[in-house]
N, C-alpha and C positions, 0 to 999 in steps of 0.2 A: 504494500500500500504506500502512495506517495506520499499522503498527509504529515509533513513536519509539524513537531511540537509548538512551531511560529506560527503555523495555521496552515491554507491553502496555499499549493505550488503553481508556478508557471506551467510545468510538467501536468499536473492536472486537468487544467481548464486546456490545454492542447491535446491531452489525451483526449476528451470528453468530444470535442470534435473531430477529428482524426480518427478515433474510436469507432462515432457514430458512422462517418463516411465508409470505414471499412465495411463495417459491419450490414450495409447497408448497400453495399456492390458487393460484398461476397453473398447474398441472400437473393440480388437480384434476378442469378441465372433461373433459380427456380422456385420462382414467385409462382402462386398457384399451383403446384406441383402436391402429390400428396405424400404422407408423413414416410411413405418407402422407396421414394426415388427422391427425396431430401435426406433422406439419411445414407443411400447411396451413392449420391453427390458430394456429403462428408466423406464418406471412406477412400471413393476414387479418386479424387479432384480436392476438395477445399483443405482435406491432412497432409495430402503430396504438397501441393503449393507451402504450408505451411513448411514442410520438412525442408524447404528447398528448391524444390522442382516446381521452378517457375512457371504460370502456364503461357500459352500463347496470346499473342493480342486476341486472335479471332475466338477462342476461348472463353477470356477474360477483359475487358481493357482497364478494368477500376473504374466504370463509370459508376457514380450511384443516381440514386434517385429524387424525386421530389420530398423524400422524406427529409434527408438532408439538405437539398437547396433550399427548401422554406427555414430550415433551422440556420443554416449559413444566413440566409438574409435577413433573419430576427438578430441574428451576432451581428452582423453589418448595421444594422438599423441602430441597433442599442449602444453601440458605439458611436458613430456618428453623429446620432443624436443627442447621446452623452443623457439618457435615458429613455422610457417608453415616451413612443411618438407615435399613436396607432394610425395618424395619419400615411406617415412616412412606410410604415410597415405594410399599410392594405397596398399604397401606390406601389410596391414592390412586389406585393403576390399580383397584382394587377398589371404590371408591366409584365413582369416573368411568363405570364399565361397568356399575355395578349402578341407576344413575340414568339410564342411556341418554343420556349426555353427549358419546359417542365418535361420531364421524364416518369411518366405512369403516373397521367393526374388521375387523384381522386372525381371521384362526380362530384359531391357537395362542395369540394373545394374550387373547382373547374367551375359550377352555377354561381358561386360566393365570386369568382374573379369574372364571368361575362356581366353579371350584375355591378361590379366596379367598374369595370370599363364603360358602363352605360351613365355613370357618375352617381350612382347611389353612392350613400355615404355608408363608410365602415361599420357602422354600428345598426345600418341596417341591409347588409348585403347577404350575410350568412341563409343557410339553410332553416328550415325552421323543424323543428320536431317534429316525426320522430328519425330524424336522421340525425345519426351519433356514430355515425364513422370514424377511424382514430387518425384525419388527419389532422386535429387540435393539437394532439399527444406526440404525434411524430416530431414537431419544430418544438417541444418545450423546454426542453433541456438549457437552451441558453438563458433564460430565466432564474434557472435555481443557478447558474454562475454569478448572473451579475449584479443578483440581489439577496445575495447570502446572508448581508448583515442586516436585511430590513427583509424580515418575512409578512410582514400585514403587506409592504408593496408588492413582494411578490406573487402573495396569493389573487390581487388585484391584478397585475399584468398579465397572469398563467391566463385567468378568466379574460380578459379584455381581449387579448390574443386571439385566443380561440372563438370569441361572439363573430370576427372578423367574417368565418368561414360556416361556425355552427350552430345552432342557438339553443341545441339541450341541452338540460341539466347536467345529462351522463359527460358528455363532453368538457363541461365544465370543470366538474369532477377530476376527473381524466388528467386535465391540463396540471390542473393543481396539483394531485398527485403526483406527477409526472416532475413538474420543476422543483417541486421540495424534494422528493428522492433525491436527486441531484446533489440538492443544498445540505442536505444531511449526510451524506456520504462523502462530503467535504470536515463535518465535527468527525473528528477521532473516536473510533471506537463505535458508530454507529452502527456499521454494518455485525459487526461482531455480536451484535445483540438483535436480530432478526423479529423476535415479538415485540420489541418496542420499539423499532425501526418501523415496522409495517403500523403498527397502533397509532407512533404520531401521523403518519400520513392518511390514515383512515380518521382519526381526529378534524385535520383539514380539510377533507372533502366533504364530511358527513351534513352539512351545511345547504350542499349542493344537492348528493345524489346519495341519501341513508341504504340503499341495497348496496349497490356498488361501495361506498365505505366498509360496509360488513365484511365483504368478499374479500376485501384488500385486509384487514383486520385477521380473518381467519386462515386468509396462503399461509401462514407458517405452517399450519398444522399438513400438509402438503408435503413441504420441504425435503424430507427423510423418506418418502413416500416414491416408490418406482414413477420413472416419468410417463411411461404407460397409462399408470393410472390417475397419474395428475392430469395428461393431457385429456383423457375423458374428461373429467371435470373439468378444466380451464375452458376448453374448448365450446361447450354450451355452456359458461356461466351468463347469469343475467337476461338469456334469450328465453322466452317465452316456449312452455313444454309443445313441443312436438314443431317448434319452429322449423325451417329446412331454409339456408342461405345461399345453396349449390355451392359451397367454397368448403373444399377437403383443410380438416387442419383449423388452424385459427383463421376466421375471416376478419375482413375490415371492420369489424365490430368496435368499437372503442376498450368497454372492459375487460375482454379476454386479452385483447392484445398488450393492455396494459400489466394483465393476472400473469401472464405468459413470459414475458420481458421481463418481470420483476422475479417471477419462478425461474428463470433460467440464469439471471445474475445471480441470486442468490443461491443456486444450488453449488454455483462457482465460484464463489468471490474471488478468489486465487490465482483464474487462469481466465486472460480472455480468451483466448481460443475453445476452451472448455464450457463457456457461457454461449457465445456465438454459435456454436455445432447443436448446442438444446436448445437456442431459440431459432436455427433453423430444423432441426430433428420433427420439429412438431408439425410443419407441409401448412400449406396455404399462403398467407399475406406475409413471407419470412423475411421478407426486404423492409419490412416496419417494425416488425419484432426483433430483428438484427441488428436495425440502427438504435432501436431504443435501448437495449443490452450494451449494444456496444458504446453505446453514451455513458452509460451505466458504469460499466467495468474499465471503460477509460478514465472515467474520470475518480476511479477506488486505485489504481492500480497506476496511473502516467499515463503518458506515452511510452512509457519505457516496457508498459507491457503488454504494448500492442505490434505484432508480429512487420519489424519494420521494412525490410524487402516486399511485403503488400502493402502497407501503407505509405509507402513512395508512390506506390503506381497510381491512387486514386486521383479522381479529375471528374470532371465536369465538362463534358464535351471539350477536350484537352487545356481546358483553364480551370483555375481555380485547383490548382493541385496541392501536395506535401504543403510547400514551402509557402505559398500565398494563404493556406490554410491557418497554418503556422501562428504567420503573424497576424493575421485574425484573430486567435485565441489568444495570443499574447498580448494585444493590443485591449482585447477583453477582461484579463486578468490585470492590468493598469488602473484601467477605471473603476474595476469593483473591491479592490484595494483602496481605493482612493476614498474622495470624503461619498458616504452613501447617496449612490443615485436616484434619481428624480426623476420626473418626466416631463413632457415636452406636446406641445399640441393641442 
């Protein structure tokens, strides 16, 4: 774990994105794909690569996805702005979409940005219930970086965030969830303590979405539990009995994918790679469960222990790679060190 006794590292907040991006192009090959040709996609492909055996551009190229471009552009935004600015942030899901820049857009995030570009304002562009898709949750991670030391703004930004694109509760939920993880796995010793780790985060959401807090509340009891039979359970949580979504595995649901991501970092805190392989193991939407692990576990673990012969490679239609990633998060970890931020707009 990178966490010095001084507090949070540089190493951290660069992991956490770096992390997510990997984690997030190495899920993409087999997005939709179901839980036995994503576990045999780890054995053949994502463990060689790791061992060494580099794969091919045509293969592989490290591109990721919209998961991480909206979280790249919320880290952009919150820089820039020198805190939230949900103007500056919708005008950026809204230019990204409108120039075909996005890589497997969500639907409710896709109708959230044709409705910005028609000049609706942010606050009223999102989808409305009951669509609770988890792309609220996919970009939230830069949140729990940059307002680690003021959690009442944070829990305000994770939600404002996400109204942008969705307008349930669960989503809400979700988001919050989602950027406090983050933020607490920056205190020392967070992770280490698994039932009051998931407890204060099911505390913050329960405001929002009281089932979904329970759920997040009770994964521990999971933890120790074959991932077989967790993924049964994760995989229908919160969906309505006899629901059918046609999507093998965890679909774009918001709270499993969030149940999921959180079960597979913590089954691993240790190893990202070993987190990454269980939240693709599970088949379905695993380019959003992978980015959100991998935010996860980069940001418990550095950079330093995220497998870096693949995290060189990733890009963004060949920009936006390693190095410009980098200094992103670097330039991230400035400001939320700095006097606590504010917001803007």
């Amino acid at each position: 774990m990178a966490t010095s006794s001084t507090g949070p590292t540089r190493s951290q907040y660069v992991g956490c994105l770096i992390g997510e991006c990997l984690g997030d192009a190495l899920g993409r090959p087999v997005e939709g794909y179901d839980a036995d040709a994503c576990q045999q996609y780890i054995r053949e492909a994502l463990r060689r690569w790791v061992d060494g055996e580099l794969p091919d551009l045509i293969d592989w190229s490290g591109q990721y996805t919209d998961d991480s471009q909206l979280a790249r552009e919320l880290r952009e935004s919150l820089v820039t702005q020198r805190g939230w600015n949900p103007v500056d942030y919708a005008d950026r899901i809204a230019r990204m979409f409108r120039e075909d820049r996005v890589v497997g857009r969500g639907i409710a995030c896709d109708n959230a940005a044709r409705r910005l570009n028609r000049g609706i304002a942010w606050d009223q562009a999102g989808d409305p219930a009951p669509s609770a898709g988890n792309g609220t949750i996919m970009r939230a991670a830069p949140i729990g970086l940059y307002y680690l030391r003021n959690r009442r703004e944070l829990t305000t930004v994770a939600k404002e965030q996400g109204w942008i694109t969705h307008h349930d509760p669960r989503c809400a939920a979700g988001s919050v969830g989602m950027a406090l993880a983050v933020a607490l796995i920056l205190d020392d010793g967070a992770v280490d303590r698994p039932i009051d780790f998931l407890g204060r985060l099911a505390a913050a959401m329960e405001p929002y979405h009281a089932e979904f807090a329970r759920l997040i509340e009770e994964l521990w009891m999971w933890l120790d539990r074959p991932e077989a039979q967790a993924r049964a359970h994760i995989c229908g949580a919160g969906k309505a009995q006899g629901f059918e979504d046609g999507w093998p595995g965890i679909s774009p649901f918001v709270i499993p994918s969030l149940l999921w991501s959180l079960y597979a970092f913590l089954r691993h805190p240790d190893s990202y790679v070993d987190a990454i392989s269980a939240a693709i193991a599970v088949g379905g939407d695993v380019d959003t469960t992978a980015a959100m692990t991998g935010a996860l576990s980069g940001t418990h673990l550095g950079i330093e222990g995220v497998p870096r012969a693949l995290a060189m490679r990733v890009n963004d239609f060949g920009q936006w790679g390693y190095r410009e990633l980098e200094t992103l998060a670097e330039a991230a970890f400035v400001h939320a060190m700095a006097d606590s931020p504010g917001r803007n707009g």
